[in-house]
Structures are given as C-alpha cells and as structure tokens.
C-alpha positions in Angstrom: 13.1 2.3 -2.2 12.1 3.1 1.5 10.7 0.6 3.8 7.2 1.0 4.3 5.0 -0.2 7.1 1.3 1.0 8.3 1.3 2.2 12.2 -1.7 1.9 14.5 -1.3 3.5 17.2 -3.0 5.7 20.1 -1.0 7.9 22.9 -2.1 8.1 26.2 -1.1 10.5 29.5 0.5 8.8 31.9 -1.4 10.7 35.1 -0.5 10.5 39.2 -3.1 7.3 39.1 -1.2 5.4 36.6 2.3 5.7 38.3 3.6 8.5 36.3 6.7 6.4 34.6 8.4 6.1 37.9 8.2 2.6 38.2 8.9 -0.1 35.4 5.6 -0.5 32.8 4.8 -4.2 34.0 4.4 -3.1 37.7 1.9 -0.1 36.9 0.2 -0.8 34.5 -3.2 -1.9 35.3 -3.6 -5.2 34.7 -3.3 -5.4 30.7 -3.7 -9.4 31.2 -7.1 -9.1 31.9 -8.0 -7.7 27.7 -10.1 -10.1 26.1 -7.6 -11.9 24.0 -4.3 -11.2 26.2 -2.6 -14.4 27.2 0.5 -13.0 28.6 2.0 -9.9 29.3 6.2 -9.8 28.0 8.4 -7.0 29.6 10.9 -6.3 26.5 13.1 -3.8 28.5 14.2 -0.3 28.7 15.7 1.2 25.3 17.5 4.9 25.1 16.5 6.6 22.1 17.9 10.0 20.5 15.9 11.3 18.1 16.5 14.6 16.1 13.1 16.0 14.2 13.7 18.1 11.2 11.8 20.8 9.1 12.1 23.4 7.4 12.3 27.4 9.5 8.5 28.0 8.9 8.3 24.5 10.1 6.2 23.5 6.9 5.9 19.6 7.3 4.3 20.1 11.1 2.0 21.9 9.5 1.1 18.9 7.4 1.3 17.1 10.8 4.5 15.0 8.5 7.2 13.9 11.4 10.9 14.2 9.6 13.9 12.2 12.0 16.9 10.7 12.1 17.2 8.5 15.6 19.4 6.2 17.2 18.8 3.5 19.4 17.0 0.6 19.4 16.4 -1.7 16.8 15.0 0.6 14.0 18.1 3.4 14.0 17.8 5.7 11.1 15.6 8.1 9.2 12.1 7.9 9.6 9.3 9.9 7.4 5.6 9.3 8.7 2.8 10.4 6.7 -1.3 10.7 7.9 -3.4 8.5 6.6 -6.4 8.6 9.9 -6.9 9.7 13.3 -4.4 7.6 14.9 -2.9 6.2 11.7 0.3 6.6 10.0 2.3 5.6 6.8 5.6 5.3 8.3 8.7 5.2 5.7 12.4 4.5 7.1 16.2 4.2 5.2 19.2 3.1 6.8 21.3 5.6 9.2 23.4 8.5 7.3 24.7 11.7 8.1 22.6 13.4 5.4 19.0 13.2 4.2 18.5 10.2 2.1 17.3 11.6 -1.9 13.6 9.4 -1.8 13.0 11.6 1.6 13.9 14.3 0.2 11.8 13.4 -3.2 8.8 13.1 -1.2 9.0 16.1 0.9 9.9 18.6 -2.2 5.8 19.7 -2.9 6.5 20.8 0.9 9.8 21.9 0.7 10.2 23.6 -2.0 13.2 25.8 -2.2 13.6 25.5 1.7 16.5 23.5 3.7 15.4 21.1 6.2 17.3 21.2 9.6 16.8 20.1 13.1 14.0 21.9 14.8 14.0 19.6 17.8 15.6 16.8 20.2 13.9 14.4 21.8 15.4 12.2 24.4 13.2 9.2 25.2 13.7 6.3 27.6 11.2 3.7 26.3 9.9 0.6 28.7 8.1 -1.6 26.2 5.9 -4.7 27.1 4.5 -7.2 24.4 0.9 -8.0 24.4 1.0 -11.8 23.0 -2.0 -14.0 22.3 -2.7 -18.0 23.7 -0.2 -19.2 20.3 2.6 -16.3 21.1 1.7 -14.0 18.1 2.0 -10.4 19.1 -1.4 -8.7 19.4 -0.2 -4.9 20.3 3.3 -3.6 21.9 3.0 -1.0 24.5 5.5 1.3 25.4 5.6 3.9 28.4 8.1 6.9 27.3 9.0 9.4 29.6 10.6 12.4 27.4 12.9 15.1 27.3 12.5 17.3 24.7 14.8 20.5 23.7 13.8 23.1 20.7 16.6 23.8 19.1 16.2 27.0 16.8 14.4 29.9 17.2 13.8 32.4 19.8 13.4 29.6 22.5 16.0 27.4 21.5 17.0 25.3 24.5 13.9 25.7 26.0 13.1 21.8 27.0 9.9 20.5 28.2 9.5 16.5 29.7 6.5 14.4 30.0 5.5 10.6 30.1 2.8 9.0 27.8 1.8 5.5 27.1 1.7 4.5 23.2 -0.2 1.2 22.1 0.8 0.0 18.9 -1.3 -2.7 17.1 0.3 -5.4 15.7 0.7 -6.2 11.8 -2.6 -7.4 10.5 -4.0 -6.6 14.0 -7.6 -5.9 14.3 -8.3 -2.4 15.8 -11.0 -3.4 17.6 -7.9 -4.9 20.2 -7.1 -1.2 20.5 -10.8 -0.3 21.9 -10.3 -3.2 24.4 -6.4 -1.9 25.5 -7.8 2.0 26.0 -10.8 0.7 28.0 -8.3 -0.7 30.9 -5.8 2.0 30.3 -8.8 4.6 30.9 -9.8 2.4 34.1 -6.5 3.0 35.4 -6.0 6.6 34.8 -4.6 7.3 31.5 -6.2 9.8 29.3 -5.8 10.2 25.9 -3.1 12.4 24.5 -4.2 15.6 23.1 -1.3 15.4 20.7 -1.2 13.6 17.8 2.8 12.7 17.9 5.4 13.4 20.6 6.8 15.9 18.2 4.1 18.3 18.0 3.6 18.2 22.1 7.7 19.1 21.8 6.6 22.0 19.5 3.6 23.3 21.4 5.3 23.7 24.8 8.4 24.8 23.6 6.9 27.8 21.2 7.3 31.3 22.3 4.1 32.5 24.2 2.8 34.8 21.5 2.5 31.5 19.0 0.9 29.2 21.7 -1.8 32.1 21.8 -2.2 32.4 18.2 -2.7 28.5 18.0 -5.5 29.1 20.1 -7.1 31.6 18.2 -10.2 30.0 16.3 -10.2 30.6 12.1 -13.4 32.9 11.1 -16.0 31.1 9.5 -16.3 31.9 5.8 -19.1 35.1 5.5 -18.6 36.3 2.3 -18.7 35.2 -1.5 -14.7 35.3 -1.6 -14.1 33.7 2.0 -16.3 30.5 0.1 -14.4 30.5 -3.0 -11.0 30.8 -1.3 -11.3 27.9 1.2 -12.5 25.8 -1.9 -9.4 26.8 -3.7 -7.1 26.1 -0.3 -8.7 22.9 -0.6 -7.7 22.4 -3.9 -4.1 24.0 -3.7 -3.9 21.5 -0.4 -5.0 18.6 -2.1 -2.6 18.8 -5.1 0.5 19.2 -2.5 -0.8 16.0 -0.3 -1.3 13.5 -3.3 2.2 14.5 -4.5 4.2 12.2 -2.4 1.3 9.5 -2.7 2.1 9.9 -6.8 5.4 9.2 -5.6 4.8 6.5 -4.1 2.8 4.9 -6.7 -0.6 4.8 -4.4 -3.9 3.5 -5.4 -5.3 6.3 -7.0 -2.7 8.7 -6.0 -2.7 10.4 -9.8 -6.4 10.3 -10.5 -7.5 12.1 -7.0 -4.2 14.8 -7.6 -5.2 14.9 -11.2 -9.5 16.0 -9.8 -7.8 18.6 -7.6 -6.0 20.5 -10.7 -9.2 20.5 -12.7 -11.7 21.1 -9.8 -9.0 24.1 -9.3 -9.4 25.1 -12.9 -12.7 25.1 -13.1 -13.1 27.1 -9.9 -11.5 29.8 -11.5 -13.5 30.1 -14.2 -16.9 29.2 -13.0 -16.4 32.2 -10.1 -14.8 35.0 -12.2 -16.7 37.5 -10.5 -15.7 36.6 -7.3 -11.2 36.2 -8.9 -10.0 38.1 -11.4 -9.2 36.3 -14.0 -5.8 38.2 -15.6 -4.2 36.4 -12.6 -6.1 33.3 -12.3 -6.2 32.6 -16.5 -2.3 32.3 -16.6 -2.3 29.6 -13.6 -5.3 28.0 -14.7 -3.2 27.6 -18.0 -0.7 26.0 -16.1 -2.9 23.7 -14.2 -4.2 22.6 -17.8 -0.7 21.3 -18.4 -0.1 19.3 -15.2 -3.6 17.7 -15.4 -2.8 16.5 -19.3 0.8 15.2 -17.9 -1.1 13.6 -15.4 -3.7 12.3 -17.7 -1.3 10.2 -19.6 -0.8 7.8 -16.6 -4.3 8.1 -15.4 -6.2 7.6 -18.8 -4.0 4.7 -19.3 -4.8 3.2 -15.9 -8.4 3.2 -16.8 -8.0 1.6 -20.2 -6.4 -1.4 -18.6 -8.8 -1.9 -16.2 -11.6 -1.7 -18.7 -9.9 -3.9 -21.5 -8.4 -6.1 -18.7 -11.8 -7.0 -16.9 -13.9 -7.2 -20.3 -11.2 -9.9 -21.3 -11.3 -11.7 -17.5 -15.0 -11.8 -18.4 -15.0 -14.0 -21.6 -15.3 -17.9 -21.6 -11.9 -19.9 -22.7 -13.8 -20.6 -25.7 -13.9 -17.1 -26.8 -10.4 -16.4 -26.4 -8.4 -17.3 -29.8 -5.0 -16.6 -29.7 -2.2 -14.9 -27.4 -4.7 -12.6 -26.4 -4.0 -12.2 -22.7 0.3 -12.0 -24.0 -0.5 -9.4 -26.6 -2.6 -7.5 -23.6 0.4 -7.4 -21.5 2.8 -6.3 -24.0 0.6 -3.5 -25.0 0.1 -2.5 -21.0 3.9 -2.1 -20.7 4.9 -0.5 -23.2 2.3 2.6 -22.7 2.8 2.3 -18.7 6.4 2.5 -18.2 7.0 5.5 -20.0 3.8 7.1 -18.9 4.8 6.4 -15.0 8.5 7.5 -15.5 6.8 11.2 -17.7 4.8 12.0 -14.0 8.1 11.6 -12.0 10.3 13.8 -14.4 7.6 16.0 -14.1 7.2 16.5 -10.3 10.7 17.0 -10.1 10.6 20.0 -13.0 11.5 23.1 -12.3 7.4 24.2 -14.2 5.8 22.4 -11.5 7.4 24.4 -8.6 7.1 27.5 -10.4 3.4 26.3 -10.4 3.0 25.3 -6.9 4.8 28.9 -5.6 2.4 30.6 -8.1 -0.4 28.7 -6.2 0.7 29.6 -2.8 1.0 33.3 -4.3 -2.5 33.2 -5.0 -3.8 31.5 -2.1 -2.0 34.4 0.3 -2.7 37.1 -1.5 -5.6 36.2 -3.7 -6.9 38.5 -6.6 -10.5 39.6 -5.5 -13.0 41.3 -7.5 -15.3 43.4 -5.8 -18.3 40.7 -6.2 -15.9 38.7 -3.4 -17.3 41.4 -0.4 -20.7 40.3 -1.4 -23.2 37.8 0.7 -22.8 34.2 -1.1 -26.2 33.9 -1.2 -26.6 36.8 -4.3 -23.4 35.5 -6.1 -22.9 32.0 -6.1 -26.1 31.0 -7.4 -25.3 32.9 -10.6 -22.2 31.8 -11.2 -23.8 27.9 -11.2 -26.4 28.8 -12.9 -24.6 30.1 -15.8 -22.4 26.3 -15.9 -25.6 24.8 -16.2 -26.9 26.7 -19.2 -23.2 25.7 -20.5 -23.9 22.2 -20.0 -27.6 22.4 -21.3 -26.4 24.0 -24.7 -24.1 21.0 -25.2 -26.7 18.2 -24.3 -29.0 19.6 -26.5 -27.1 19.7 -29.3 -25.2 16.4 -28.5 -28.8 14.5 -28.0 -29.6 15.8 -31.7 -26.4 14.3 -33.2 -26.8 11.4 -35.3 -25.3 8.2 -33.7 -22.1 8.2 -34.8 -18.6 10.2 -34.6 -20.0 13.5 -34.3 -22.3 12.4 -31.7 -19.4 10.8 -29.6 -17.7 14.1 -29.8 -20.4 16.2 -29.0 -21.1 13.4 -25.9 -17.5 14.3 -24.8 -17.9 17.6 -24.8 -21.3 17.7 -22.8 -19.2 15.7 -20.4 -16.4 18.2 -19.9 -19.4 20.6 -19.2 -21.1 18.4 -17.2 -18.0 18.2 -14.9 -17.4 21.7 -14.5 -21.5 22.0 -13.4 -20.8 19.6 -10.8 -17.5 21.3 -9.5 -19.0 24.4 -9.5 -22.2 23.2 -7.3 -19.4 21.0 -4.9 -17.7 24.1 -4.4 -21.1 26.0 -3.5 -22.5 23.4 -1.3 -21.1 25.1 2.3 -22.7 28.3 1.1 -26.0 27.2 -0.3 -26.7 23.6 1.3 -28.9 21.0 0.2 -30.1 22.8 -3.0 -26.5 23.1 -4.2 -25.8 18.8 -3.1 -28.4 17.9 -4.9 -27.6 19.7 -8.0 -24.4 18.7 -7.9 -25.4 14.9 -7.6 -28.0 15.2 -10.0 -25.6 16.3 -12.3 -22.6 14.0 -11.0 -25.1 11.3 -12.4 -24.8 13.2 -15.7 -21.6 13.3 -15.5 -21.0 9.0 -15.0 -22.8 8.0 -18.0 -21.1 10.4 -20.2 -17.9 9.5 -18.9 -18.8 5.6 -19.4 -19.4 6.2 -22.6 -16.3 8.2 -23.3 -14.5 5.2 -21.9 -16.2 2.7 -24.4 -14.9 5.0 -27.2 -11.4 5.0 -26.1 -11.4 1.5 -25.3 -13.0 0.9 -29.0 -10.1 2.5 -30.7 -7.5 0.5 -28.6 -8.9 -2.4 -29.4 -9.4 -1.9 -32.7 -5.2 -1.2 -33.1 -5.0 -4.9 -31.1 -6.9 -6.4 -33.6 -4.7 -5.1 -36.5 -1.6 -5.9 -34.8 -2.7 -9.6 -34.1 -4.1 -9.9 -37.7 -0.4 -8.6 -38.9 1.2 -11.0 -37.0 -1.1 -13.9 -38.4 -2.9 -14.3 -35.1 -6.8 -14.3 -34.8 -8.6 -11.2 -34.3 -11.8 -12.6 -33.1 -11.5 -11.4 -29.4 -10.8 -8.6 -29.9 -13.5 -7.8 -32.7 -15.7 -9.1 -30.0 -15.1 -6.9 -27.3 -15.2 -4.6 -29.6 -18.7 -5.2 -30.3 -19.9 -5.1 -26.7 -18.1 -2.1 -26.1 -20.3 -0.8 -29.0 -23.2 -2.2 -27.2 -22.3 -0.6 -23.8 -22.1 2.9 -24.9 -25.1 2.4 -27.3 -27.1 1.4 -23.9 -25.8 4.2 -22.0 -26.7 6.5 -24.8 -30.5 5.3 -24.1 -30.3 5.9 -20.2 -28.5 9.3 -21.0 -32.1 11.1 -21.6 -33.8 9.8 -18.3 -30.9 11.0 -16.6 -30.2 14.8 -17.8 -34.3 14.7 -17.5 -33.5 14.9 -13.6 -30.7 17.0 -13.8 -32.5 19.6 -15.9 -35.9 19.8 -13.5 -36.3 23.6 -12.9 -37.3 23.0 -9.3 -33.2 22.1 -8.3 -32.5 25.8 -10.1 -35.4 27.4 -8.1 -34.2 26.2 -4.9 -30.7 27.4 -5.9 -31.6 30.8 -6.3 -33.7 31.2 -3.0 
C-alpha cells in the first residue's frame, strides 16, 4: 500500500521585489520571523531535484489536474501520485524508487488511463532552498521552499522547448492550522510575491511549453449551455466525470468513495431516461443497462456499509442491562464475513474488462452524443415536461403505496415510491441550471420525500438482519433478547416515519412548485 500524506500548500511568484531566487531564501525573504506564531526561522539548505512527470499522449491525467513523477533527490526519492482534494490541497501518494510504474499507481490511474501508456511528458530540474518555520517548543509550523526551475517538454511538436521560473511554495505542517497559511501570504504579499496562477509546477511546465495554437485554445472560453441538449449533456459530463473521479477514491477505500460513485451511475441512469426526448434512447438504453449493473455491484458494499452503521449505532445506544449475550461478538462476526468479500467483489470489478468497455462506451456518448431533435429546442419548453412527467410517476406510486395496508405489501409499495421519488429529484437536480429556483425547490421538496422513504427502507432491511441474528444466537443457545428488541424499535421507527410520510409528500405534491415549473 502507498504512503499517503495530505499536502497544504500555496505557490507564490518570486517577482524583481522579492529577490528573484538570486540570493539564498533566508536573506530575501521578508522577514518571515515577524508571523504571529514564528519563533525562529531554520535555513535547511539547497537540495537538486530531477523530476520526470508522466501521462498519457492526450495528456489525460493533467486534464484531471493528477501530477504522475518519478524524482530523485532529496529525502523523498521516488514515485509520487497527487490527487485534488481543494484549492490548494492535495492527496499526495508515494512508493519507493523503480525503473517502472509501481502496479497500485497504475491501479489508480486505470479509469484515466484506460488502454493508454503512460510516459514522460516532461523534466523538471529544480534547485530547492528550503527554510523551516518552527514554533516557541521547535515543532514545525510550515516549510518554505524557494525553487527556481528548469523545465524541458519532452514529446510532441515542441519537445525540448524549456521554460525557467522561480516561485515560493509554503507548505503547512502536519496537523497545522491553515489559518498559519493566511498569516505566511500576508508578509509574502508585503514583500512582493504574488500568487501563482498555476496550480502545480507541472502545469506552468505544460502551459509555456505547448505549441502556440494550444495556448490559444486554452484561452478560448466554453459556450454557456443555450439549448435543451447543451443542459442535459453537461449534466451527463458531470455524471460520466464523477464516476471516473471516485474510482481511485473506491480504490482507496475513502469515506464514502462507493456511495457518492454509486449516486453518479444512477443519477446517470435516470438522466437518460427522464430526458428521452432530448437522447435517443436505442443508444442510451444499452448503457443505461450497463450502468444498472455497476451500481448493483456497487450496492453490495454500499448497502452493507449502511446496515452496519444502522445496527451498529442502535446497539451502541442500549443500556448494559439490555445487552444479553455475545451480542457485540456475534455483530462483528456477521460484519466480516458480509464485508470482506463485498470490498474484495468492487475491486475485481474495477479492474474488469465490462467496466472499461463501460467507461469507453461513456466517453463515446459524451463526444458524440445521440440527440433527438427536441435537444435544438429552448430548455425552457422541454425540460419542464420531462420533470413533470417523473412527478406523475412518483405520484401514482404514493398513492397507491399510502392505500396499502401496513404490512409487506405496503413496504414494497413504500420502496418503490422511493425509487420514483429519487428519479423526481434527479431529474429536477439536473434541471436546476435551466429553470432556477422553481426546479431547487422541487427537487428539495421532493428530496424530503425521498429521506423518509429511504429511512424506512433501511428499518426494513435492518428488520430482516436482525431477525437472522436472532435465529443464529437462539441456535447456538445464546439469548435473543437484544436483538428481538431492536427489532421492535426498528418496527417502531418506520411505523413513525410512515405517519410523517403524509405531511411530507403533502408539500411535495402542492400544485404551485409545478406551476412555477412550467412558467
């Protein structure tokens, strides 16, 4: 497994009033002792470093702004892979030196990659002059380092073009407060340095090294979206986007990570369906299919994640004297054997050979997508439609679910209002550029909708787990109190939500939120 560490960070320019990088950092400077919090000032000394930058030819992780290297020099030689996480924030992952790209690099880049090769792009030559920003008890607050830079592109058509620059980079310290950072730029600015309008030495390298004709066409702004089609297909970008950036993070095993990758596939989904008019749907259904597939293989995980949480914290809840038995043993057992295999299945499925195919097929349609000729028309007269006919969808199934009987039929009916209730809100989500405010508030409305049916869904799942708990500890002559008892608030829980479920839909259903739709 990589080592992982979070970097804080801002680049400054080092202008004429700073000194430029011609003299050492310490003498230049201006007067960094004088932060709030700054004790002493440490020169660390001059390090060479040699770093080459990989990617693939259409240089696909830049576009991602992901930095691939392999450098030398210094105390951190070897392979480094930094992901975005914030302005000015990185995930940065390193392995030990090689000749080749390690295989967890490689793992993490493949949504990226693809089929592609990586190979070096460009070389960047940097002599760094670090000094240590150390607090009253010696603890390091922030390291800066001054870097003046040679960098040399190293395919293309301007391959050994080179371009060389100095900048200042502040670093925050492990468990540093950011606010230290605010204090840092403040002098810095004071002295002459200016922020750096690139994010990370490589893309500067890139920038000024491109042929003319591509530094022109970076400057050239997108088109706002106009049409019915240009709303749709940046709301499907998004999606398509979305799935490829939480791939690495499922990789990684990130909070989260499956059930925001797992949203995009069905909010992906259900934008094909809900605007038909606007994609044709002989080429969307067979991808939507597909997506159907990698959402249930991410489902497993993610549905068992829930469940955990939910029994887990229910059991945390209870008194001593209400726990009989092994309860909090048999709980674990249970939670490994389902979560093992389930977190192994999503791995041997992102490296598939299905999941690719999906992922080209996605690009496929996001390049050339399959517009009907409702696309050319002004959002305005085909959107509204489109989430208006969800919401009659979803107010078919409440109605009938609300006349169920309590019982099973009515808990399947609940689930199914839910499904719809979902696809109502992704549909007004994906409207909301177009058609403002009306389309928020619908969609929050029925977001709201959406929660309490999916709490109560929960509380049925969670029902028939711990109703198999409860025969396994009776088998194996343990009590089954505990769990007969959670099982009875969980009854009690979706019982209350089905009483708050009226007042709710009430507000989703008001005519006025449709009205202002259509205007």
């Amino acid at each position: 497994m990589a080592d992982t560490k979070r970097e804080i960070e801002r680049k400054y320019e080092a202008t004429e009033a700073t000194g430029g990088g011609e003299a050492a950092a310490a003498t230049w400077l201006p007067g960094l002792s004088r932060v709030a919090g700054v004790d002493r000032v440490v020169p660390r000394g001059v390090t060479e470093l040699d770093a080459v930058y990989y990617d693939t030819a259409g240089l696909r992780l830049a576009a991602d702004s992901l930095t691939l290297r392999r450098r030398t020099g210094g105390a951190d030689d070897g392979w480094h892979l930094k992901f975005p996480v914030a302005t000015g924030i990185r995930d940065e992952l390193s392995e030990p030196l090689s000749d080749t790209l390690p295989d967890s690099f490689a793992a993490l880049l493949r949504s990226r990659v693809r089929h592609d090769e990586v190979a070096p792009v460009v070389r960047l030559l940097s002599s760094r002059d670090v000094l240590h920003l150390t607090a009253a008890d010696g603890s390091l607050l922030a390291e800066v380092s001054v870097d003046t830079v040679c960098a040399e592109r190293l395919t293309g058509d301007t391959a050994g073009t080179t371009a060389t620059w100095t900048e200042i980079e502040v670093e925050l310290a492990d468990d540093g407060d950011p606010a230290f950072l605010d204090a840092v730029e403040k002098r810095l600015r004071k002295g002459g340095a200016r922020p750096s309008p690139s994010p990370s030495k490589l893309a500067r390298a890139l920038a000024e090294t491109a042929p003319v004709r591509e530094r022109k066409r970076a400057k050239e702004q997108k088109d706002e979206p106009h049409t019915a089609g240009d709303h749709v297909l940046a709301y499907v970008r998004e999606q398509v986007r979305a799935i490829v950036d939480r791939d690495p993070a499922v990789r990684r095993d990130l909070p989260d990570s499956v059930h925001r990758m797992r949203v995009a596939t069905r909010r992906l989904r259900s934008a094909f369906k809900t605007y038909r008019k606007v994609l044709d749907r002989e080429v969307t259904d067979p991808v939507g299919a597909e997506l159907k597939w990698l959402a249930g293989e991410l489902g497993v995980d993610r549905d068992q994640e829930v469940l955990e949480k939910r029994i887990g914290s229910r059991t945390a809840a209870l008194p001593d004297t209400l726990v009989l038995g092994p309860v909090q043993g048999r709980l674990q057992i249970w939670s490994a054997a389902h979560g093992t295999g389930a977190r192994r299945g999503i791995i041997d499925v992102l490296d598939g050979k299905r999941y690719l195919a999906l992922l080209d097929a996605l690009d496929a349609l996001s390049a050339d997508p399959p517009l009907r000729p409702a696309a050319s028309r002004a959002p305005e007269k085909v959107l509204p439609r489109a989430v208006l006919k969800d919401y009659r969808r979803l107010a078919h199934r409440m109605e009938h679910a609300l006349e169920q009987p309590a019982g099973a039929e009515r808990d399947v009916a609940l689930h199914e209002a839910r499904k719809a209730a979902k696809r109502a809100r992704y549909a007004g989500d994906a409207a909301r550029p177009a058609l403002k405010k009306p389309a928020q508030r619908f969609a929050k409305r029925v977001k709201a909708v959406q929660s309490v049916l999916g709490d109560h869904q929960d509380s049925v799942v969670a029902r028939e787990t711990l109703r198999t708990l409860a025969i396994q500890a009776h088998a194996a002559g343990e009590s089954a109190f505990t769990w007969g008892l959670l099982y009875g608030r969980e009854e009690a829980a979706a019982d209350a939500r089905e009483r708050e479920l009226p007042q709710v839909w009430e507000r989703a259903a008001d005519p006025v939120l449709r009205a202002d739709l259509k205007r």
